[in-house]
VODRENLO-658818 format. One record per atom (N, C-alpha, C, O, CB): x, y, z. Coordinates in steps of 0.1 Angstrom, whole numbers, plus 5000, padded with zeros to 4 digits. Glycine has a CB too. Layout:
N
XYZ ...
//
This chain:
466
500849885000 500050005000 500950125000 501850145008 499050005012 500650224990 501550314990 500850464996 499750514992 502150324976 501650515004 500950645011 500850745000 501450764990 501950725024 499550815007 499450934997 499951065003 500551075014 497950964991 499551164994 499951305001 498451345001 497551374993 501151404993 498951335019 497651415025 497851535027 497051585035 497151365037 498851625023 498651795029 498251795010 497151835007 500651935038 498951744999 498151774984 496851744980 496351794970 498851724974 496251634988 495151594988 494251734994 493651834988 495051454996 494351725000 493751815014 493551945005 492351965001 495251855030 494652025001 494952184995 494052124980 493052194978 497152244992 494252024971 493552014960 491951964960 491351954949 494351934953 491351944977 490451924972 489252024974 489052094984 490251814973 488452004962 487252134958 486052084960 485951974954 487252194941 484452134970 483752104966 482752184957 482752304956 483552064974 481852084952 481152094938 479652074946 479151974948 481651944924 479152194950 477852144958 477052224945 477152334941 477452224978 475952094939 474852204930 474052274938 473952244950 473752124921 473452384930 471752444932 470952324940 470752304952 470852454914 470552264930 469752174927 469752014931 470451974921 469652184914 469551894939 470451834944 469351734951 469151774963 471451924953 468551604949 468251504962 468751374963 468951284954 466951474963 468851374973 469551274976 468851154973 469751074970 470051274988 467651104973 467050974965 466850964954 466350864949 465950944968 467251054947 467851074929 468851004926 468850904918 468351224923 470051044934 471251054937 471550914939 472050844929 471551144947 471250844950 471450734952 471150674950 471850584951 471450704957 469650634941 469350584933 468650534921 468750424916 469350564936 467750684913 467450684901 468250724896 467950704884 466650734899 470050804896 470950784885 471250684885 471150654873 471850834883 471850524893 472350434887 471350324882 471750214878 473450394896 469850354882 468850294880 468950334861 469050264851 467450354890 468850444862 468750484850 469950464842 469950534832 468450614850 471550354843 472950364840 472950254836 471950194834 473950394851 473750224835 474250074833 474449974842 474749854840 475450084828 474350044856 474250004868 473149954872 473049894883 474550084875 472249964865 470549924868 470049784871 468849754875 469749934855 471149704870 470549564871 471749494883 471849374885 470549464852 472749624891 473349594896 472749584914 472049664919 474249664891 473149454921 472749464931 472649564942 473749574948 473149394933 471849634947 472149764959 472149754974 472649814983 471049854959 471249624972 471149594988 470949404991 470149324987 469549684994 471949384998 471749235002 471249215017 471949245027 473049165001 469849145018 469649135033 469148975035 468448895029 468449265039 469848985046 468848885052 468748895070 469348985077 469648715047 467848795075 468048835089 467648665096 467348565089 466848985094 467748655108 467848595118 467548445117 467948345123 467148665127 466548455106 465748345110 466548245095 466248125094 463848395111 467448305085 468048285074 466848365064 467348455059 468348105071 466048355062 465648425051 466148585043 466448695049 464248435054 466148555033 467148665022 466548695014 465548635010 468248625013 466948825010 466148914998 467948984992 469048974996 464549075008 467349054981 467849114971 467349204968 466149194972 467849054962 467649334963 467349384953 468449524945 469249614949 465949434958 468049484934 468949604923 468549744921 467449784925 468949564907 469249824917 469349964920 467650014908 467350134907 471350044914 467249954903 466049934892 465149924902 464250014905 466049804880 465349794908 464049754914 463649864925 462549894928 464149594920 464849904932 464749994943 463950104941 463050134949 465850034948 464450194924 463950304922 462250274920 461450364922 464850374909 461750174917 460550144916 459550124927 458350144926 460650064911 460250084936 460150074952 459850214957 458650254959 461750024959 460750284959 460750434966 459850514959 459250614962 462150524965 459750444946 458650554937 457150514943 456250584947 458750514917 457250404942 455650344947 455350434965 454350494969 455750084949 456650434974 456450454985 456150614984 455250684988 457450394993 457550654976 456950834978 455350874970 455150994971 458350954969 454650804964 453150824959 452250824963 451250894962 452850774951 452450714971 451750624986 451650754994 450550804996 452750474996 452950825000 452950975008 452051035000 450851015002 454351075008 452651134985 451851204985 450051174982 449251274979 452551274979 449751034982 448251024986 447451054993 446251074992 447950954988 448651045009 448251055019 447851195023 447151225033 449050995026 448651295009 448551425017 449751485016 449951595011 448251415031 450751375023 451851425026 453051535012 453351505000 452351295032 453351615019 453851725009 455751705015 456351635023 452751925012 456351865003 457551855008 457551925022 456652015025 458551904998 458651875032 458751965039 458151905053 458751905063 458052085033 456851835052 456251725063 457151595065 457751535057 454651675057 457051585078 458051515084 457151375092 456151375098 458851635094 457951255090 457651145093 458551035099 459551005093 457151115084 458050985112 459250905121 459250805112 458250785106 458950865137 460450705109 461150565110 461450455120 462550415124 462250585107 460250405125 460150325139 460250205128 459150165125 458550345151 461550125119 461850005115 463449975119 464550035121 461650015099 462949835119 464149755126 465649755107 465749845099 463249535133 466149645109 467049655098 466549595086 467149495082 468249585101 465449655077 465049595069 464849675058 464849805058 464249525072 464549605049 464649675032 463049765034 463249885032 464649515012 462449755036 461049875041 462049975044 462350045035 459849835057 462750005057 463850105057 463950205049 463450315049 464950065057 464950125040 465450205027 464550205020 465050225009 466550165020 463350205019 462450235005 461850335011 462150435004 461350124999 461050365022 460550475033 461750555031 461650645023 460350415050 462850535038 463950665038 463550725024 462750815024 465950615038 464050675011 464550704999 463150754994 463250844986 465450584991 461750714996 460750754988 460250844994 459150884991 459850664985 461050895006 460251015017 460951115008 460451174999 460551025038 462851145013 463551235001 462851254988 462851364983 465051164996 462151144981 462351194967 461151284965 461151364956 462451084956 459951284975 459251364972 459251534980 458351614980 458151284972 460351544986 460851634996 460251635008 460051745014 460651754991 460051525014 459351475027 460651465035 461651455029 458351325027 460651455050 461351475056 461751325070 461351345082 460951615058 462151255067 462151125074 462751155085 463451255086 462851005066 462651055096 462751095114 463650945112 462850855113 460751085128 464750895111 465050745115 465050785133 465450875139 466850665108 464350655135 464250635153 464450495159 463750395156 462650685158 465350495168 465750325174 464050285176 463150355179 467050305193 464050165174 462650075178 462950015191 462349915194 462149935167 464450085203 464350025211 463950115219 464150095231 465149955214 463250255214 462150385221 461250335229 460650225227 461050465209 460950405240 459750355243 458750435244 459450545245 459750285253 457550465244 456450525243 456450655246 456050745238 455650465251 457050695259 457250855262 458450875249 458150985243 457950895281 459550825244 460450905239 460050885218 460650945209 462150825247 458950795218 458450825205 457150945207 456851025198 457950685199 456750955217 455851085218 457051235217 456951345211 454851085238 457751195222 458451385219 458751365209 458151435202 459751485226 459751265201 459851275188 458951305179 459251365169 460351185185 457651255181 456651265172 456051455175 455951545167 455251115177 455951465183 455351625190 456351705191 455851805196 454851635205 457751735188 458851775188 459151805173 459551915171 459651685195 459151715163 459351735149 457951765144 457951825134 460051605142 456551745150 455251775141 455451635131 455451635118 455251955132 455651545137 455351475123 454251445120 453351495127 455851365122 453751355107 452451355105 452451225104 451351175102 451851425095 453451125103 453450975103 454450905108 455550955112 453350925092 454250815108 455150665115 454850555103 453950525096 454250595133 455950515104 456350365100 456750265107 457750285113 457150345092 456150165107 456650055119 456349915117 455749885107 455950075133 456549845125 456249665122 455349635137 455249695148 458149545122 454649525133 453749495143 454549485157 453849495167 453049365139 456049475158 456649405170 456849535176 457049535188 458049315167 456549675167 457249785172 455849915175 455850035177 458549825160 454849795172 453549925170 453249945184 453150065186 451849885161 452949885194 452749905206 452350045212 451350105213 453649855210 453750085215 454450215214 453850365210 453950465216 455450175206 453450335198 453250405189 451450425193 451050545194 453750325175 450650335195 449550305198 449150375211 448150445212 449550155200 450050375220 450250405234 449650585233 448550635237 452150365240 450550645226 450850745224 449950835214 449850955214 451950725221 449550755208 449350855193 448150935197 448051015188 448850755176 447350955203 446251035206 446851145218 446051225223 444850935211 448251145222 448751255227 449851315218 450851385222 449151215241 449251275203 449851345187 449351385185 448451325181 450151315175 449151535185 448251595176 448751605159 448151675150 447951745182 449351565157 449751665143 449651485137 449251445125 451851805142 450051405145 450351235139 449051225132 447951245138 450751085152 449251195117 447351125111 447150985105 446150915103 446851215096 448850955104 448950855093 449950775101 450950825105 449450895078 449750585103 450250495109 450350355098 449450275097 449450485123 451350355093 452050265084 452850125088 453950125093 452950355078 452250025087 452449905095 453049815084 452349795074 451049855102 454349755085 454849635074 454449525082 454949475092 456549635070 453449475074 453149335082 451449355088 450749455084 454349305096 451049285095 449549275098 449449425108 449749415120 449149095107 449149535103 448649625113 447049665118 446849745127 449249735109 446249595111 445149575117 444449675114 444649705102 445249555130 443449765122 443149895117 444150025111 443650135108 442549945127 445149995111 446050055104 446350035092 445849935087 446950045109 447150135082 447650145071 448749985064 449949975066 448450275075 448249915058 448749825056 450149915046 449950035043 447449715048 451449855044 452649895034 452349805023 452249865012 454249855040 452149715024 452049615014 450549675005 450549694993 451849435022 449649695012 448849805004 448749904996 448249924985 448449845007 449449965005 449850114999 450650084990 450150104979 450450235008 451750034988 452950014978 451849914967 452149954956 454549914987 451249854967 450549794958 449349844951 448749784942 450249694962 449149944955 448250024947 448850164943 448250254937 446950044955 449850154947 450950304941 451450244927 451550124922 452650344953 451650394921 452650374911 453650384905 454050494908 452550384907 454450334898 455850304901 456550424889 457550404881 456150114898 455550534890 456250674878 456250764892 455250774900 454850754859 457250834893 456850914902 457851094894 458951074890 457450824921 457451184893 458251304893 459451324908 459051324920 456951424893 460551334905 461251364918 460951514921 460851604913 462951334917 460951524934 460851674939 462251784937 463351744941 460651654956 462151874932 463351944927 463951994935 463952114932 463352024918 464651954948 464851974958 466152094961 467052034955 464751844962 466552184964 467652224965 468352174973 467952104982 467652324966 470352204972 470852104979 470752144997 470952055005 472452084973 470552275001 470252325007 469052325015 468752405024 470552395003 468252215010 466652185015 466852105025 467852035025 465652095005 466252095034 465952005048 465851865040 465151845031 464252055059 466851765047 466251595042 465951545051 464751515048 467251485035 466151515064 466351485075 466751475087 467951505089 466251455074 466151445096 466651455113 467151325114 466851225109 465351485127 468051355122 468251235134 468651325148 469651395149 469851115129 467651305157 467951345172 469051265180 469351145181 466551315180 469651395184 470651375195 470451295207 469251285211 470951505200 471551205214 471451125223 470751195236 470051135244 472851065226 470951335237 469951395244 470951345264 470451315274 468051305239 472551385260 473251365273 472951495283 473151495295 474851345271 472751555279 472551705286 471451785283 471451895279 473751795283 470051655286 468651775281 467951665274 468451555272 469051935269 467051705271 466251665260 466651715247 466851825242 464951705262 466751555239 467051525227 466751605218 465651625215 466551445225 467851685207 467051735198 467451745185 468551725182 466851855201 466851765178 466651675161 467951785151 467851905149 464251685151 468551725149 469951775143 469151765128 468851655123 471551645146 468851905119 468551875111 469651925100 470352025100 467451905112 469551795089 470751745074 469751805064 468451805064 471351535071 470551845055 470251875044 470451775036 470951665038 470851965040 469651855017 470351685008 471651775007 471551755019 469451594987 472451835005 473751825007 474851705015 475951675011 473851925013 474151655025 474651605035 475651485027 476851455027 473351565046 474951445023 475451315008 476951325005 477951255006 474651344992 476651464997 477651514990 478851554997 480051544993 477251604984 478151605011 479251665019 480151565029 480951595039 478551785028 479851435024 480551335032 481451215023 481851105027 479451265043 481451265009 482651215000 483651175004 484251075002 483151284992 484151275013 486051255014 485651105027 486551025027 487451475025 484751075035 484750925045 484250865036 484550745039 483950915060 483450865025 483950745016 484850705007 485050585005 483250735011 485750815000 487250824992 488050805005 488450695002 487750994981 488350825014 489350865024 489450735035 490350655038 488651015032 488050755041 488150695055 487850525052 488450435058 486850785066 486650505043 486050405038 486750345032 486850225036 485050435033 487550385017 488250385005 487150285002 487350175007 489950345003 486150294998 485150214989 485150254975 484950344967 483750224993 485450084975 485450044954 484350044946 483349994952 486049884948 484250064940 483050024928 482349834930 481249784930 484150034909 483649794932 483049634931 483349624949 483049504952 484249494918 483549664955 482749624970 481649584974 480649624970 482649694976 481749504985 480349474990 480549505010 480949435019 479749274984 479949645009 479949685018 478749655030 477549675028 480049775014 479249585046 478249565054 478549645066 479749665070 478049435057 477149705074 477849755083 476849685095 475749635091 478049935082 477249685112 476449555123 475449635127 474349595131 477349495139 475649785124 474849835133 473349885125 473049865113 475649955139 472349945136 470849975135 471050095122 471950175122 469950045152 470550095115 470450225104 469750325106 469550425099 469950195094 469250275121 468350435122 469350515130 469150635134 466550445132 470750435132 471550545141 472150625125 471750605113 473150465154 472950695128 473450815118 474650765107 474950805095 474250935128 475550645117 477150595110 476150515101 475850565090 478750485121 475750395105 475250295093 474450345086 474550295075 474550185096 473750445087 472850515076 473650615067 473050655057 471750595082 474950655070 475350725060 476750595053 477250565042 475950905066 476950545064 478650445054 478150305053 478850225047 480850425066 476750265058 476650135051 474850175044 474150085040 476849975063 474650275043 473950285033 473950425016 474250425004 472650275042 473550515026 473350645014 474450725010 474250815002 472450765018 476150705015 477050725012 477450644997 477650704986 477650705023 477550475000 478250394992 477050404983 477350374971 478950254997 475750424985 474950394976 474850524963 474350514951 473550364985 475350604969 475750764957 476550734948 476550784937 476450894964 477850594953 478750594944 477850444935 478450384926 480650574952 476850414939 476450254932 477450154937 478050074930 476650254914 477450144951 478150034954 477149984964 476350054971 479650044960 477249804962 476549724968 476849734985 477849754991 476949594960 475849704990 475849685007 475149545010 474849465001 474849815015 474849525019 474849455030 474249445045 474849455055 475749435030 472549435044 472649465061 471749345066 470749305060 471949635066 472049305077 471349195085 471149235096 471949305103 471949075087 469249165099 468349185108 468249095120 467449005121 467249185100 469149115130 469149025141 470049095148 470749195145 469448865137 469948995163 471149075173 472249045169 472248965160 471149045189 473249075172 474849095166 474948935178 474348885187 476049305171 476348915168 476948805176 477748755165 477448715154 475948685183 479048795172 480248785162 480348665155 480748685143 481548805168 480148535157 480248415147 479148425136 479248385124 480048265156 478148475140 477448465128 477448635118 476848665108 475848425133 478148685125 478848745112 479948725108 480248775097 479048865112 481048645114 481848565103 481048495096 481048545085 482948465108 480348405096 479548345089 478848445076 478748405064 478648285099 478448545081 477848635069 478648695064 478348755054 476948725070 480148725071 481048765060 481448685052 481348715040 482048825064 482148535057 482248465048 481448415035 481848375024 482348405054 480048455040 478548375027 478848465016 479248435005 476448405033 478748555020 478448745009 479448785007 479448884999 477548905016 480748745011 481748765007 482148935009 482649005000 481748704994 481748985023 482149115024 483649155023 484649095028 481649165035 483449285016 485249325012 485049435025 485949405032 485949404991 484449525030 484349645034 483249635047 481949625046 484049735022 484049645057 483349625072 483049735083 484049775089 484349535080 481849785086 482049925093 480949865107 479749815109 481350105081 482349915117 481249825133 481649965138 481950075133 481749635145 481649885151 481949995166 483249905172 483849815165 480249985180 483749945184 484649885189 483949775197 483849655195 485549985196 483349835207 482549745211 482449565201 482949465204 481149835209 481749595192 481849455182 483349425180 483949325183 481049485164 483849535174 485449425171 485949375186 486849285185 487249545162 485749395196 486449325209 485449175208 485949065210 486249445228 484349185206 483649115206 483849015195 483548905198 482749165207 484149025183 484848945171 485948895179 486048775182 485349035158 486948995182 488048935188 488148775200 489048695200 488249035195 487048795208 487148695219 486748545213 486648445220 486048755231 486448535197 486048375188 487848355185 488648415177 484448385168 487948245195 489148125197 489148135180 488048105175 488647935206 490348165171 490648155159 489848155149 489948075140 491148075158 488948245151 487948315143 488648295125 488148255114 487648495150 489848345128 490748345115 490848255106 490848275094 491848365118 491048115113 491347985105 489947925107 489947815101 492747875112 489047945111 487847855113 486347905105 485247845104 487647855130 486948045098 486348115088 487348215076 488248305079 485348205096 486848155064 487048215050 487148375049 486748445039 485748175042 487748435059 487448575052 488548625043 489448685050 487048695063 488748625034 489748655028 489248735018 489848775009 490548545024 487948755021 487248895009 487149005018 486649105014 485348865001 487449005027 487649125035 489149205039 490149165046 487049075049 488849325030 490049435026 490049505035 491049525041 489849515013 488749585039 488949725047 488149695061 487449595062 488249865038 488249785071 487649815083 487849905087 489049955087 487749745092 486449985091 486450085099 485950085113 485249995117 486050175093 486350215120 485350205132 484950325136 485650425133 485950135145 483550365146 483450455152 482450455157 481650365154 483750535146 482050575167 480950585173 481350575194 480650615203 480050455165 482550525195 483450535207 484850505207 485450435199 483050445214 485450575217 487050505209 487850425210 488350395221 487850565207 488050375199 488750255198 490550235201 491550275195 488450215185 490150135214 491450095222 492750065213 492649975204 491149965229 493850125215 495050065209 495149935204 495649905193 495850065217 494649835216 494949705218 494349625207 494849535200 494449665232 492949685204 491949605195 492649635183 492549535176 490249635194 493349725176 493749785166 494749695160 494649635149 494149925170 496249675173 496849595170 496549415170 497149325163 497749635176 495349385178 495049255175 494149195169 494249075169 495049195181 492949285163 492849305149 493749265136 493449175128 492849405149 494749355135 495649325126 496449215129 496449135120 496449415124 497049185139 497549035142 497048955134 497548925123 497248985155 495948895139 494748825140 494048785122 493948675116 493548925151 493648905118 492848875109 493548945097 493248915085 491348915112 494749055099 495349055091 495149195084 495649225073 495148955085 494349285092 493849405082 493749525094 493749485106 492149365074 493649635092 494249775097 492649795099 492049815089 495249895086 491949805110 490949925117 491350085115 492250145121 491049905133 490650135108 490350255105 489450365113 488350425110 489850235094 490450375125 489150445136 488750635129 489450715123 490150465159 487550645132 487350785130 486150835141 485250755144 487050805114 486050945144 485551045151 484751125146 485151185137 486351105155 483551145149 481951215141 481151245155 481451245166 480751065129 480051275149 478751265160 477351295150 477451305138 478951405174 476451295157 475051295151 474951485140 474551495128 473651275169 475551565147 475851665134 476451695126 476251795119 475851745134 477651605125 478651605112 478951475108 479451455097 479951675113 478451365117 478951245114 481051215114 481751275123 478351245099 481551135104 482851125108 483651205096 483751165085 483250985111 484251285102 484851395092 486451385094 487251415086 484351555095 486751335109 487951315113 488651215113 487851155120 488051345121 489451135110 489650975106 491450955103 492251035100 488650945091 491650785104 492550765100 491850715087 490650675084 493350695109 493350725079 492650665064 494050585057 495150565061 491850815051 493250545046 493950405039 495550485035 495450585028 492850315022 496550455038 497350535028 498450645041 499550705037 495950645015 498050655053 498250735064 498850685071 497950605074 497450785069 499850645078 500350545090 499450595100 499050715103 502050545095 499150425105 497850455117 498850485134 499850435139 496550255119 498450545137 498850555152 497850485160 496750525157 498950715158 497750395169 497050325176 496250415190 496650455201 497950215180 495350415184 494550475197 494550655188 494050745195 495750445217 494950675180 494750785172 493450815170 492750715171 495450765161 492750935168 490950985157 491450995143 490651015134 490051175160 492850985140 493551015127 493751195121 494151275130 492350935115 493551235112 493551345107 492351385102 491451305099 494351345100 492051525100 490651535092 490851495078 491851485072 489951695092 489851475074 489551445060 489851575048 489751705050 487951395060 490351505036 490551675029 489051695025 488251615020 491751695011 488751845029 487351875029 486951945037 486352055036 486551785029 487251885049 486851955064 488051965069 489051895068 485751875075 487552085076 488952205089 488352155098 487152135100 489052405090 489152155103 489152095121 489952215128 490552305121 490151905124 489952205140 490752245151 490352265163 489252315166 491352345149 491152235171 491152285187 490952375189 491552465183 492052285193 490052425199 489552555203 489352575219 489052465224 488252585196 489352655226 488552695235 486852715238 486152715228 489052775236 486452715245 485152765247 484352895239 483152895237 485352785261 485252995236 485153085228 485253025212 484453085204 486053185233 485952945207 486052905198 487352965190 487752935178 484952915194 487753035198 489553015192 490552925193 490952895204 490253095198 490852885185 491952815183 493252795194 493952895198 492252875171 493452675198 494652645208 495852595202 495752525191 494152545218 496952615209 498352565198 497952415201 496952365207 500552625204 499652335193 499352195193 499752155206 500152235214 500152115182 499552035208 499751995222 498352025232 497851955240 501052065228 498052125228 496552165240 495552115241 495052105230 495952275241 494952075250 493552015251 492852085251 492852175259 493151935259 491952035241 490552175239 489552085231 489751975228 491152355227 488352175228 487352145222 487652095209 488552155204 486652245222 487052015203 487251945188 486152065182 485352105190 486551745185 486252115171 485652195162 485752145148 486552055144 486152325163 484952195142 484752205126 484052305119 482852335120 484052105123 484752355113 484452515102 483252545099 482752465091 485052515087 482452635104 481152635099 480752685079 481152765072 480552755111 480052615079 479952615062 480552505062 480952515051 480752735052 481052385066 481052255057 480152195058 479552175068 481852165059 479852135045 478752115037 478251975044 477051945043 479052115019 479151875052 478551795057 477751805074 477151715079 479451715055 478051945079 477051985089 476052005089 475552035078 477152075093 475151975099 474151995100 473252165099 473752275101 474051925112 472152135094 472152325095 471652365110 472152475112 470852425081 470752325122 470552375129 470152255139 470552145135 469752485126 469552265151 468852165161 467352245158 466952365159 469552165180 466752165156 464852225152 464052265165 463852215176 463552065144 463652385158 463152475167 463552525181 462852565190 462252425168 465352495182 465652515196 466952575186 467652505180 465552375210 466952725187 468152875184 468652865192 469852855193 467853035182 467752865202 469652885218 470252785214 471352805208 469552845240 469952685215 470852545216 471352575206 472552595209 470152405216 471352585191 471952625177 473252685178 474352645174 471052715169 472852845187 473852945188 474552925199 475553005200 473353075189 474352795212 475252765217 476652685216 477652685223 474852735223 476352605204 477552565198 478452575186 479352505181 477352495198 477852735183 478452765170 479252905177 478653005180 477252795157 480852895178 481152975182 482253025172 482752945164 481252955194 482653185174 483653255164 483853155149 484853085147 485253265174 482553145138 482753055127 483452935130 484352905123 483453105115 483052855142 483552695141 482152605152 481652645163 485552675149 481752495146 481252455152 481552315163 481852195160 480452465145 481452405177 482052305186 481452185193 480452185200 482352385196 482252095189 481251905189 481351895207 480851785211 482551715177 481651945213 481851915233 483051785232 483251745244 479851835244 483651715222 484351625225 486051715228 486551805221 484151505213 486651645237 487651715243 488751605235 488651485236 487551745261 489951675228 490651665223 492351685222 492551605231 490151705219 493551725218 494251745216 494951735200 494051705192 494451705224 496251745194 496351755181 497751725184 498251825189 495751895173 498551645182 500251655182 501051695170 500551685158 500851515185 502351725172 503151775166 502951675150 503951665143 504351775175 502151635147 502251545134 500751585124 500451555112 502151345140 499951665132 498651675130 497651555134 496551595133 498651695117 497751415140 496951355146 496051425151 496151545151 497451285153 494651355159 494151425168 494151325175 494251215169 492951495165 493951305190 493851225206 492851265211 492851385213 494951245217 491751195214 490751175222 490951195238 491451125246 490451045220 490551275241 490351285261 489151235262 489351125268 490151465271 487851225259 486451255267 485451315259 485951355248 486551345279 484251355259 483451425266 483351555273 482751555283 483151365273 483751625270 483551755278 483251735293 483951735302 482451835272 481851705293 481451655309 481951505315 481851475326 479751645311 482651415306 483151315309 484551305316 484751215324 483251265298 485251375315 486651395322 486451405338 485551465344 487451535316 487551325345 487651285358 488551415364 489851415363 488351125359 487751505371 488851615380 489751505393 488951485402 487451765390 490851445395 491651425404 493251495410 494251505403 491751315400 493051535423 493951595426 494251715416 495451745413 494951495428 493551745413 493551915405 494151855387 494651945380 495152075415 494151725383 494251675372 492951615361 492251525365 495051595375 492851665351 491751605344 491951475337 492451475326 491251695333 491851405340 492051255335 490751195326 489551205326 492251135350 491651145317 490651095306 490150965305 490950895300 491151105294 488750905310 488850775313 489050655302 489150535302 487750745319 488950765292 489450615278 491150575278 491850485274 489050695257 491350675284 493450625285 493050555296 493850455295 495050785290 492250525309 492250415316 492150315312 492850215310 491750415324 490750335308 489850205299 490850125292 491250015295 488650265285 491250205283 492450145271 493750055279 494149945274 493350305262 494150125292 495350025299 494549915305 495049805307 496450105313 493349935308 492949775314 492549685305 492849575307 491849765323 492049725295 491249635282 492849535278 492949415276 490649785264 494249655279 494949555274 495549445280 496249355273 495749605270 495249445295 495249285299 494549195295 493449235291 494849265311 494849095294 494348935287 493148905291 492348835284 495148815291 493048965308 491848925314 490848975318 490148935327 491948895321 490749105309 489749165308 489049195295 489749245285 490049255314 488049175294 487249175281 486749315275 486949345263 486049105283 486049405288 485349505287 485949595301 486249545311 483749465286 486149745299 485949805310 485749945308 486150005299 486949775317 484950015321 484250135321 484950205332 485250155343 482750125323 485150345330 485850455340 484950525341 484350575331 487050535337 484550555358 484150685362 484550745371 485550705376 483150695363 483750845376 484250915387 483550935398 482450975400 484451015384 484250905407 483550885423 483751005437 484851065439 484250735429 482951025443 483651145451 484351075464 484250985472 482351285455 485151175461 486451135481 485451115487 485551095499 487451275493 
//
């Protein structure tokens, strides 16, 4: 593997944001309409072994029937609707047929429970839900303390509800795309909500576009890849790098519907022959602990790995690579920019590194004010306001907006450093760091020295008072 130049990368690269711009076009009525049309887009199966297929043709026909089905209902651009679905191809046809008609999709974990799908629902105004019988409950509980909720969309037997299989079967499969600017609202995904109530980070269809360099960079995804990622798609990483990212470039994915458990995704990496693997750390320690996972499964179609979403220990990095033979690609995001910061293919990895930013996005250390700190200092992680992969605001809550946008950079609360190499190093959390003896200690540099004993699997730092 030969390194590139990341300061000429960086200085040469230009973004190209159109006018005009949606992202369910994008991802998949151009390669519907290509030569790519009969190419696979999505491979699923789930728990029970049953499998489905479908090509970037069949999909656009899919989203078309779903976004028609909306606007039957009423629904216009601009109206907003939760995603209460587990890992299944409904998902992506809902996501992609909501975008194309300029509707505005909510993805939400289905492990919500009743109070926290009511603010989502009364918080965004939505006017619908999508869900499966396992997940309607919830939804049921609640909906008459919705005012604005009209429409309840059920895959599978929903009873007095909106059958999918209905609606999609009496829709039609011509739809006009909405001419969306790139600058138009596409969707929320609400914040983990550590300090307050949760609030809906709203993406533009830019957002797509503006996260190129973690698929050229962080991802390096090929054309002939077959990309899987473990996690839920209604969180933010799997919905942009194992679905609407690689799916912009027409590359094939991969997602399965069941609880995680590392042998049976060797097993599904081995079946599907994944080249391109995007987990958490969490899972790779958990891959790690199958007794010669290596020799007892075929993976030898597996090229790349990434990680993110917490950070990933030194230890897993190097035995990882031991082990299976291939370099973890950790990188650093959150729910309003996603991962912009990263190690990437071509970069020597430092273990326990966030890597460098991506060419595209400015980064830097800052203070609380949002000035800039030399190297070596621990300070706030930032990112330049105006990059196109930010979010544009938190909905309907300006304070909160204008509390984290300071002197043109927007400050993520993850506490940081930058060394003499340009790396960046992980402390914490802002509110996560351990005050001792007048020192701030970072509990992932603990975490990280205990994990690397043999005899420990998992471990958590906090803080306790004298």
């Amino acid at each position: 593997m030969m390194p590139f130049d990341y300061e000429k990368e960086w200085k040469n690269w230009k973004w190209e944001i159109p006018e005009f711009y949606n992202i369910g076009y994008d991802v998949v009525d151009k390669h519907a309409d290509s030569a790519k049309r009969n190419k696979v887009a999505l491979y699923w199966e789930n728990a029970e072994g049953r499998k489905e297929k479908y090509t970037f043709w069949e999909m656009k026909q899919l989203t078309n029937k779903f976004g028609n089905a909306l606007k039957k209902m009423g629904m216009k651009k601009g109206d907003r609707f939760l995603i209460r679905l587990p890992n299944i191809p409904a998902f992506h046809v809902s996501f992609i047929g909501g975008v194309k008609i300029g509707a505005v999709p909510i993805p939400s974990s289905v492990m919500f429970r009743a109070k926290e799908i009511e603010y989502r629902i009364n918080d965004s105004g939505a006017v619908g839900v999508i869900t499966t019988p396992q997940y309607l409950k919830e939804v049921e509980e609640v909906k008459d303390k919705c005012p604005t909720l009209k429409h309840i969309i059920v895959v599978g037997d929903g009873g007095e509800h909106l059958s999918y299989d209905e609606i999609m079967k009496n829709a039609s499969r011509y739809l006009e795309v909405e001419k969306t600017r790139s600058d138009d609202m596409a969707f929320f995904c609400y914040t983990s909500g550590t300090t307050g109530a949760p609030k809906g980070a709203v993406h533009l269809h830019r957002w797509v576009l503006g996260n190129d360099p973690s698929v050229k960079y962080w991802q390096a995804a090929q054309d002939d890849d077959l990309v899987a990622h473990t996690g839920d798609l209604s969180w933010i990483f799997p919905l942009g790098n194992g679905f609407l990212y690689v799916w912009r470039w027409g590359i094939s994915t991969f997602i399965y519907h069941g609880k995680f458990d590392p042998e049976r995704w060797f097993e599904l990496i081995e079946k599907y022959g994944v080249t391109n693997l995007a987990s958490v750390p969490t899972c790779y320690r958990m891959f790690l602990t199958i007794k010669d996972a290596e020799k007892k499964y075929d993976l030898s179609s597996l090229r790349h790995c990434i990680s993110a979403g917490e950070p990933l220990n030194p230890e897993v990095v190097k035995e990882w690579k031991r082990r299976i033979g291939i370099d973890i690609y950790d990188g650093i995001g959150m729910t309003e920019v996603m991962v912009y910061l990263s190690n990437m293919k071509g970069l020597p990895i430092k273990p326990g590194s966030c890597g460098k930013p991506q060419p595209g996005h400015e980064c830097a250390i800052v203070d609380e004010n949002g000035n800039p700190l030399p190297t070596g200092k621990e300070g706030i992680l930032a990112v330049k306001q105006g990059d196109p992969g930010l979010f544009k605001e938190y909905w309907k809550k300006a304070d909160k907006t204008a509390e984290c946008f300071k002197n043109g950079w927007f400050l993520t609360g993850d506490v940081l450093y930058k060394d003499d190499e340009g790396y960046y190093w992980f402390s914490g959390r802002g509110d996560d760091l351990i005050m001792a003896s007048g020192y701030r200690i970072s509990p992932f540099e603990v975490e990280s020295a205990l994990i690397s004993h043999p005899a420990v699997l998992e471990a958590a730092v906090v803080a306790s008072p004298d």
